[in-house]
N, C-alpha and C positions, 0 to 999 in steps of 0.2 A: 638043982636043975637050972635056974639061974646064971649060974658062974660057967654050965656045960653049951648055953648059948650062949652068951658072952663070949667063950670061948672060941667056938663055933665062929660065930659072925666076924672079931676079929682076926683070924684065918682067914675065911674069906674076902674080908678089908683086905688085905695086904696079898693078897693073888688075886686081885682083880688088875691092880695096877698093871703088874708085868705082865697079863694076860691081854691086858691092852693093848701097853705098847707091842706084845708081839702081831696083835690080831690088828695093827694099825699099817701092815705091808701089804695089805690087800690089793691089790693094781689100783693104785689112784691115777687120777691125771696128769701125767707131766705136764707141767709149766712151759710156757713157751720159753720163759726166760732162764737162764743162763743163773748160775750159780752167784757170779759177781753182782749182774742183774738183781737177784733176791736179796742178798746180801745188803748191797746202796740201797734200795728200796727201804731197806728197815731199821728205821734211829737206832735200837738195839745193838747194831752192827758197825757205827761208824768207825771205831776204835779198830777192829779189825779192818774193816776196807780202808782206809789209813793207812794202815801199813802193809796190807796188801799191796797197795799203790807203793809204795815206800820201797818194797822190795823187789818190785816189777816182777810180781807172780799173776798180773791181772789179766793176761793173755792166755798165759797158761790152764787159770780158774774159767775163762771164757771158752775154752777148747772145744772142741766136739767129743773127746775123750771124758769117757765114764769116770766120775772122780764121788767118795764119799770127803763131806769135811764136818768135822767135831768142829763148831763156831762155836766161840768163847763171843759171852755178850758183853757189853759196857761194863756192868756190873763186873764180870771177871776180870777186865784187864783192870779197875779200880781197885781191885782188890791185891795186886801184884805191887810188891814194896815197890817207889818209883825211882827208887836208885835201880834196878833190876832192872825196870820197864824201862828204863833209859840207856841202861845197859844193852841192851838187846835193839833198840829202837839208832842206835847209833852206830852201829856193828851189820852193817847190808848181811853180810857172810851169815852171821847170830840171828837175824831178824831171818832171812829165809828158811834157815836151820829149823827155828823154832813153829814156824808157820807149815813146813812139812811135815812136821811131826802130828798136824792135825789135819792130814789127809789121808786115803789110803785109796789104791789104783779100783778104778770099779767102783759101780753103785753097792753098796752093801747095807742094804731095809733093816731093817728093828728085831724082824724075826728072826734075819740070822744076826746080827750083831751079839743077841739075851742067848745064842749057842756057843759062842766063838769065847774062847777063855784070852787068845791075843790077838792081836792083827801086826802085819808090817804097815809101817806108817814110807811115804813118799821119802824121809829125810833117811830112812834105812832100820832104826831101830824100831821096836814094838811098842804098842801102847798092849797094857791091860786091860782086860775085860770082867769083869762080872755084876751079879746080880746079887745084889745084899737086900734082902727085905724086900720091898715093892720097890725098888730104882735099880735101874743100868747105870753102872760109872765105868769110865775110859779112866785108867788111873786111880786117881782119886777125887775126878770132876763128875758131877754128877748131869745125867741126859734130862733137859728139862724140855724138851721137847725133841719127838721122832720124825723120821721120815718130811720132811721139807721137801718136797717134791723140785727137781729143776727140769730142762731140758737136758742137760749136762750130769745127771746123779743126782745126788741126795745132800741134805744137810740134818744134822743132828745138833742141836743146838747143845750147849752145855756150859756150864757153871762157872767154871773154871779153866784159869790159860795150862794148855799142856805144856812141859818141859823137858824135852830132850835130856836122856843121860847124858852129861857129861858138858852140858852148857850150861 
């Protein structure tokens, strides 16, 4: 009897998660501020608004147009070999490339994210989607936090830098 709650309970451990983040698209409050706005605001993020700047996508992220963005934190671009990150960081054309590819037109919440199996990304190709265990990953970056509310859309924070095919 033991091991049938055991069981049990860890079942319910790991669907509680993704029942979360789905049940985390509720109408929250949009942010007065602006996606780039959030983004400068949070040490987490300087690596990305960086080259954001870098790329002159800052206008673009400031828009009144509905934009989702997969932000890779400090952590994730440290974790990108820096011959790569330098590669990419010195290449305007490759840096914009790869910074599209963690966007996609439209606000798009948590709830439908954990339904969508792809999405098109702003640079043209698709990012992956699924639900492994209790986590949403774009790829193979995992969503460590949902719904970042802006005035502009949404932010989904995650783990790791995405990478365009073919860059």
């Amino acid at each position: 009897m033991n091991r049938l709650t055991s069981l049990v309970l860890a079942c319910v451990a790991l669907a509680v998660p993704v029942a979360t983040l789905a049940s985390t698209t509720a109408p929250a409050a949009a942010s007065s501020e602006n996606i780039v706005q959030i983004a400068a605001s949070n040490p987490e993020f300087s690596t990305l608004v960086s080259l954001v700047k870098k790329a002159g996508l800052v206008s673009a992220l400031e828009g009144s147009s509905k934009l989702t963005v997969f932000a890779p934190t400090n952590a994730a671009f440290a974790a990108v070999p820096k011959a790569t990150l330098k590669k990419i960081a010195s290449s305007k054309s490759l840096l914009v490339k790869v910074l599209e590819y963690h966007v996609l037109k439209g606000e798009v919440l948590a709830a439908k994210i954990v339904k969508l199996h792809s999405a098109k990304t702003l640079e043209g190709a698709s990012v992956k989607i699924s639900v492994r265990g209790a986590s949403v990953y774009v790829n193979s970056a995992k969503v460590i936090k949902a719904n970042v509310k802006a005035s502009n859309g949404v932010i989904h924070v995650i783990n790791a830098v995405l990478v365009p095919p073919g860059a």
